[in-house]
C-alpha positions as CSV (number, residue, x, y, z in Angstrom):
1,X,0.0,0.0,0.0
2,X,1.3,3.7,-0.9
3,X,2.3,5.6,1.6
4,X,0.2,8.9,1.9
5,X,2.2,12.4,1.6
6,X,1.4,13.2,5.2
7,X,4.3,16.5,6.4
8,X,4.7,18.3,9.4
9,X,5.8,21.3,9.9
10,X,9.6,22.0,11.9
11,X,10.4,25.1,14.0
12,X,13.5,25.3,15.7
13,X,13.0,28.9,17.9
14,X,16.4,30.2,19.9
15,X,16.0,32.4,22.6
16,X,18.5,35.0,24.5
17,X,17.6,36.1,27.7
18,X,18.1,40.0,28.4
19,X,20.4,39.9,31.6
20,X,18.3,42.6,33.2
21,X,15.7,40.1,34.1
22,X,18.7,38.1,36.4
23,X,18.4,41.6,38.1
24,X,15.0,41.6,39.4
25,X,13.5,40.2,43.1
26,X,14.4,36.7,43.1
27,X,10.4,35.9,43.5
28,X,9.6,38.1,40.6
29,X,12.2,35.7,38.8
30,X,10.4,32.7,40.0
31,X,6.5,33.8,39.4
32,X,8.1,34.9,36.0
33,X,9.4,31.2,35.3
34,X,6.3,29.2,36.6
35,X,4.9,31.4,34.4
36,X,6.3,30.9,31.1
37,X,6.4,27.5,31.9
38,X,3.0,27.1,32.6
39,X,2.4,29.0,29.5
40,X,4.6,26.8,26.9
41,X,3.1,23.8,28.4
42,X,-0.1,24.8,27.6
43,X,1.0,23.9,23.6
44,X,1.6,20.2,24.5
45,X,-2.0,20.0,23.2
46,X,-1.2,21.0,20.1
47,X,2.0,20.0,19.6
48,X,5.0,18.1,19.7
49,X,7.8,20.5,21.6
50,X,11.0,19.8,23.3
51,X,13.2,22.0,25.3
52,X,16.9,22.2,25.0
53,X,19.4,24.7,27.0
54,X,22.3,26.2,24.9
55,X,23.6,28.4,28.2
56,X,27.2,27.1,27.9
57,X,27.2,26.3,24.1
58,X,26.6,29.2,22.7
59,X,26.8,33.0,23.3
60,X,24.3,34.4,21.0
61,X,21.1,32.0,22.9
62,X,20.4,30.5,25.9
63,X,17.3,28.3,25.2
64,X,16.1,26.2,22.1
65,X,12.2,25.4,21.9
66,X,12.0,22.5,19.3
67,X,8.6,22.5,17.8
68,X,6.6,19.2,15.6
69,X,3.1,20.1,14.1
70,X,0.6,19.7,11.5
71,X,0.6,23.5,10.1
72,X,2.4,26.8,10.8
73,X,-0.4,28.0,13.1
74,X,0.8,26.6,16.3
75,X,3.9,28.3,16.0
76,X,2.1,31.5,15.7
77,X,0.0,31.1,19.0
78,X,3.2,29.9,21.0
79,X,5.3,33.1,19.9
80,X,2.9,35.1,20.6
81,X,2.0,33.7,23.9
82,X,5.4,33.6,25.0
83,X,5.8,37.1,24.3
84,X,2.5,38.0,26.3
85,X,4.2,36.7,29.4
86,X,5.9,38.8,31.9
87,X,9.2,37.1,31.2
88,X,8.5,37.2,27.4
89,X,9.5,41.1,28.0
90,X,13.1,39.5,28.7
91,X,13.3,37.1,25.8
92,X,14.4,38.3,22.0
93,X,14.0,35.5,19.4
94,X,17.4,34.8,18.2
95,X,16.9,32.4,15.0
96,X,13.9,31.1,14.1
97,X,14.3,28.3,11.6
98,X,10.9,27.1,10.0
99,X,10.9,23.5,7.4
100,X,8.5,20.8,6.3
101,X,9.5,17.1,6.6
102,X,9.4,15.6,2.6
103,X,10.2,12.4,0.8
104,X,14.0,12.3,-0.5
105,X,14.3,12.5,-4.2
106,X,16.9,9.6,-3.5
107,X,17.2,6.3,-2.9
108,X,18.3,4.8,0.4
109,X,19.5,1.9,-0.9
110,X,20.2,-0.6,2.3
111,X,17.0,1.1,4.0
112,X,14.1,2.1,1.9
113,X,11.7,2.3,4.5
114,X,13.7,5.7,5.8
115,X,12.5,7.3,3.2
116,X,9.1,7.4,4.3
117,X,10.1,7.4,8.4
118,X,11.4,10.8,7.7
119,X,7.8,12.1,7.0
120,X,7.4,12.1,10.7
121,X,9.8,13.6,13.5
122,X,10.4,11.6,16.7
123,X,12.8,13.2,18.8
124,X,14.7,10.9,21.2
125,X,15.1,11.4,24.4
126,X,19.6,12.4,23.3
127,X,21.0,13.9,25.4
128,X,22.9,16.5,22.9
129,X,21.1,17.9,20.0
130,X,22.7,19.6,17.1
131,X,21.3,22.5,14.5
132,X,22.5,24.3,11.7
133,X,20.7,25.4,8.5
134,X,21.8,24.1,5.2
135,X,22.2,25.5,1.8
136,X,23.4,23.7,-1.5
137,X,25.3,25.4,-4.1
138,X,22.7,26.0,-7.7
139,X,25.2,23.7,-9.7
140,X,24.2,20.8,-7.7
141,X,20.9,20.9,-8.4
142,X,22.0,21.3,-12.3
143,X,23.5,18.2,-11.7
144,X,21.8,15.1,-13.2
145,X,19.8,13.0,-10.3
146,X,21.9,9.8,-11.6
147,X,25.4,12.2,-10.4
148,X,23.7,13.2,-7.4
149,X,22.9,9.9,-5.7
150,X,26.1,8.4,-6.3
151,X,27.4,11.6,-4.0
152,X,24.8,10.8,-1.5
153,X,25.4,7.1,-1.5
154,X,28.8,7.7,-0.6
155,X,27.3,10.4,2.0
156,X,24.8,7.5,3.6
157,X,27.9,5.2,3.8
158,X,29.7,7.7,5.7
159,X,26.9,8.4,8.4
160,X,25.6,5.0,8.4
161,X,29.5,4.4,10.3
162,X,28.0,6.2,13.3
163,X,24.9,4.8,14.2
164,X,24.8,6.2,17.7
165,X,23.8,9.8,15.8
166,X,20.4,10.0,14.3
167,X,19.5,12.4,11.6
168,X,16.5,14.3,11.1
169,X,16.5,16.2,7.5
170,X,13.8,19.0,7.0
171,X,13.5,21.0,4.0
172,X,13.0,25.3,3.8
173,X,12.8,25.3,-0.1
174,X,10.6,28.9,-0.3
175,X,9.6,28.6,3.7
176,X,12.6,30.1,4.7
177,X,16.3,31.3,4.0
178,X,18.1,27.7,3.7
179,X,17.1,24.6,2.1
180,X,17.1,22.4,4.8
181,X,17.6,22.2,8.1
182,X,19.5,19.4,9.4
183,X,19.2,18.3,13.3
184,X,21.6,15.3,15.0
185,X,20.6,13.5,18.2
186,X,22.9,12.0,20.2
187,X,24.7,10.9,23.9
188,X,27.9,11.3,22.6
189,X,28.9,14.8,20.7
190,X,32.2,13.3,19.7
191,X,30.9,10.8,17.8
192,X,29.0,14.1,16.0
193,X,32.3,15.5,15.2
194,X,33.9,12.6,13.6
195,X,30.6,12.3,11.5
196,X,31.3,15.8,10.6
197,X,35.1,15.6,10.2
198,X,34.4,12.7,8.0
199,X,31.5,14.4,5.8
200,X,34.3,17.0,5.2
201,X,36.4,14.5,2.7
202,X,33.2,13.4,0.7
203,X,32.3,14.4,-3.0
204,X,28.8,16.1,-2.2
205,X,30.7,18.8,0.6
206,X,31.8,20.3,-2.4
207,X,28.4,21.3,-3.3
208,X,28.1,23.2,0.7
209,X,27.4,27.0,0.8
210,X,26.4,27.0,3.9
211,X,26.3,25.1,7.2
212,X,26.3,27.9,9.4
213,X,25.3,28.7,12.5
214,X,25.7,25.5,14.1
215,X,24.0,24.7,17.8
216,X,24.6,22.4,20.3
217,X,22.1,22.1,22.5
218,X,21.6,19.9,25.9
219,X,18.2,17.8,26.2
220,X,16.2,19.5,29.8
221,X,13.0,19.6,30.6
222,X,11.3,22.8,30.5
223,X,11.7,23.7,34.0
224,X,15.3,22.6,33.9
225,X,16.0,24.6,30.9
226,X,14.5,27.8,32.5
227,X,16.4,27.4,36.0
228,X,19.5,27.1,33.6
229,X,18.6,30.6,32.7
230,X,19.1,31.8,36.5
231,X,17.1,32.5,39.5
232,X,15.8,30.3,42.2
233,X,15.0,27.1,41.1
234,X,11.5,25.7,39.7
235,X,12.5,22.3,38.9
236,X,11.6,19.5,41.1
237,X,14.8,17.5,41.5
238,X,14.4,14.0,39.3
239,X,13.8,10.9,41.3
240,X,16.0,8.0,39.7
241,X,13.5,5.2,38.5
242,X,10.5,7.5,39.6
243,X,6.9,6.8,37.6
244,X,6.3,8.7,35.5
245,X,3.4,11.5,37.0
246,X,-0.3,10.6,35.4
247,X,-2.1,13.1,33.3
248,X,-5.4,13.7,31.8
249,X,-5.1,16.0,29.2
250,X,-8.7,16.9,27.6
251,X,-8.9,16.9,23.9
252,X,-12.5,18.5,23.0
253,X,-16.2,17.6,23.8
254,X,-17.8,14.1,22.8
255,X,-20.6,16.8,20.9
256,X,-18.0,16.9,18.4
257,X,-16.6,13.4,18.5
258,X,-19.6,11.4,16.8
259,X,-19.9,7.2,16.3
260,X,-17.2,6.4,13.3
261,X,-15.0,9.8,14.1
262,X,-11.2,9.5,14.5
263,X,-8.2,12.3,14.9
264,X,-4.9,12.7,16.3
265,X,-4.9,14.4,19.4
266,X,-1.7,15.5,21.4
267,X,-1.5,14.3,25.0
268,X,1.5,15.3,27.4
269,X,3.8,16.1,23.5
270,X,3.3,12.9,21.7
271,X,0.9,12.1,19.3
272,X,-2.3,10.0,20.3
273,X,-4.7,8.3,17.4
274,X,-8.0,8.8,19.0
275,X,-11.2,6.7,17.9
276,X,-15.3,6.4,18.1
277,X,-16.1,2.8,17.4
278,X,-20.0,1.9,18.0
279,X,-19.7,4.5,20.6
280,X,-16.1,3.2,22.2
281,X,-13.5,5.9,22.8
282,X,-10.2,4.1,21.8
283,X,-7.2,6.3,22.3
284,X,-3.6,4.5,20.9
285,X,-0.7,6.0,20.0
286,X,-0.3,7.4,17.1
287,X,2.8,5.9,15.5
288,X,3.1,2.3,14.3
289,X,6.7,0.6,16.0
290,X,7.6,-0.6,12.6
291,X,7.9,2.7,10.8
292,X,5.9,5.3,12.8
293,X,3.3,5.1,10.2
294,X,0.0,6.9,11.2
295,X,-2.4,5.0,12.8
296,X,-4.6,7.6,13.0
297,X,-5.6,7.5,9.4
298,X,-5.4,3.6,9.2
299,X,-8.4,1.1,8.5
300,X,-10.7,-0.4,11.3
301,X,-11.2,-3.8,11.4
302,X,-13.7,-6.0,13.7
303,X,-12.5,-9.6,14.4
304,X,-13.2,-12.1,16.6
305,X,-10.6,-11.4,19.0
306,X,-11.3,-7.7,19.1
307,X,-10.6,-4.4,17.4
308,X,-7.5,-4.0,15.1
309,X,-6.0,-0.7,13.3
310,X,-4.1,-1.1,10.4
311,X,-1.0,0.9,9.4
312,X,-2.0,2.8,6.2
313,X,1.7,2.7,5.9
314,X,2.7,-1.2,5.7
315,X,-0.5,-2.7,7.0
316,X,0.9,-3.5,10.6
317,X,-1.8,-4.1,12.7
318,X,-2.8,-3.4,16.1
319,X,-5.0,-4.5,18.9
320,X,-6.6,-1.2,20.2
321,X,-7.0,-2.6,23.4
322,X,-3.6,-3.7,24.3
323,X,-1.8,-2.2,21.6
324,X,0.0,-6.0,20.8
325,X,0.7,-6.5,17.6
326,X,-1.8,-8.2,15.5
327,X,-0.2,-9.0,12.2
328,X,2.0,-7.5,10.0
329,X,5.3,-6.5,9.4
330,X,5.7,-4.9,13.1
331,X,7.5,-6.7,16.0
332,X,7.4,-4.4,19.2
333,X,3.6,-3.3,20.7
334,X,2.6,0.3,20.8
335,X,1.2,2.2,24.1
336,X,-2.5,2.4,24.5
337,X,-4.3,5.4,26.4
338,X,-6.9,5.2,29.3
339,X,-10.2,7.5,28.0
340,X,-12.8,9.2,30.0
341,X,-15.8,11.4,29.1
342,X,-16.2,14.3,32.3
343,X,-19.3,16.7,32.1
344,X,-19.4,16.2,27.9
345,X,-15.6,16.7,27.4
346,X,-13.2,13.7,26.2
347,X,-10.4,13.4,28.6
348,X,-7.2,10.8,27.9
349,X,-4.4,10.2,29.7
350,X,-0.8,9.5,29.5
351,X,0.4,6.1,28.6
């Protein structure tokens, strides 16, 4: 079965923090940061967005906001919600870097189902992230595509060699200044900078105007990546091997959510596929473990042994139950979410 052209939409947003605000009351500081934490978190509905610190990477920002949706309007709200806080008075958007995930023009030869796995974006949890905007010389793309993927061969060879780093490509083409923007995860930032030492001696660097600024950013959460910024501290300290804390995020009235409806919702950042089947509320999560196809828009299927989704992507299947694998190509189970209707609204929780 085709895979359907489903993109998202990338924002990568640096911040700098005006050094007056380390200045004020230290409780200002603090109602300032609960705050604007309060107020960012409020997107995890509507997004996918991670925080990264870049205090002692770079001098130019202090604080990364990685952003994942399904159009450009999110972003919007978030900016200017940030910049309606009291903090937000303090903050000046440093870079913003705005893409589109898209299907290669080339073949991944030992790996074609990358191809379509980069239609989505699914950050780890890295502890080092690395950004930098991209641009291509115009020769290369006067190049015939036959010459060009026998440069990029030779480029997959080279990064397939470091398989700790994972790559997430994103194109700009008319969105924004570059033509890509390129985005490393790892737990190891020198294996990043022999992959990029090596890149240097291949045939398609030649081709490079541009791979300029470049960001190294530290994987926090939110409240981490604020108290990184100064003041007293917000953070509650991390309990090794803690539970992780329940939520019920609600995701819109049942009014609205007739017999035979389906959508993806966002619960707590990640993507949920939620369902109304003969009046059930199913919630799964929204990426199939095989290729983080979307289950969301896959077919329902009534068996004996219960209710199944099927990947539109490679026709996994999935109990929506359980989440165990049902058939297909899949090996490893996805989560399932707990759903409640409260006074008309659907609520679902964390997995």
């Amino acid at each position: 079965m085709a895979a359907p052209i489903n993109r998202q939409y990338v924002r990568f947003a640096f911040y700098q923090l005006d050094p007056a605000w380390r200045r004020l009351p230290a409780d200002k500081q603090a109602e300032h940061k609960r705050e604007l934490s309060e107020t960012i978190q409020s997107f995890n509905r509507r997004m996918l967005l991670r925080p990264y610190s870049t205090m002692a990477t770079r001098a130019d920002t202090d604080i990364l906001l990685w952003q994942i949706a399904e159009s450009i309007e999110p972003f919007q709200g978030l900016a200017a919600a940030i910049a309606n806080t009291r903090m937000g008075a303090y903050l000046s958007l440093k870079s913003s870097y705005l893409s589109q995930t898209k299907r290669s023009i080339y073949e991944i030869r030992d790996n074609p189902d990358e191809d379509v796995e980069r239609l989505v974006i699914s950050p780890s949890e890295a502890k080092y992230l690395f950004v930098y905007p991209f641009v291509k010389t115009r020769p290369w793309y006067l190049l015939s595509l036959e010459e060009r993927q026998v440069m990029m061969d030779e480029h997959i060879r080279v990064g397939r060699k470091y398989p700790a780093v994972k790559l997430n490509t994103t194109y700009s083409f008319g969105l924004d200044d570059q033509d890509f923007v390129v985005a490393f995860e790892t737990d190891e930032p020198s294996d990043f900078l022999d992959l990029v030492q090596d890149l240097r001696e291949t045939q398609a660097s030649l081709y490079t105007v541009r791979d300029v600024p470049l960001y190294t950013c530290m994987n926090m959460s939110l409240d981490e990546a604020l108290d990184a910024l100064g003041g007293p501290a917000i953070a509650q300290p991390r309990q090794p091997n803690a539970p992780r804390a329940e939520a019920w995020v609600e995701v819109g009235p049942l009014a609205d959510f007739p017999d035979g409806s389906r959508k993806m919702v966002y619960v707590d950042g990640q993507q949920v596929a939620l369902f109304n089947i003969d009046g059930q509320l199913k919630a799964i999560s929204n990426r199939c473990s095989h290729a983080r196809g979307p289950l969301s828009q896959g077919q329902i299927e009534h068996t004996e042994a219960g209710c199944v989704v099927h990947c539109p992507w490679h026709a996994a299947s999935f109990d929506l139950e359980t989440g165990q694998v049902a058939s297909g190509i899949a090996s490893a189970p996805v989560p399932v979410h707990a759903v409640e209707v409260r006074d008309g609204q659907i609520y679902v929780r964390n997995a």
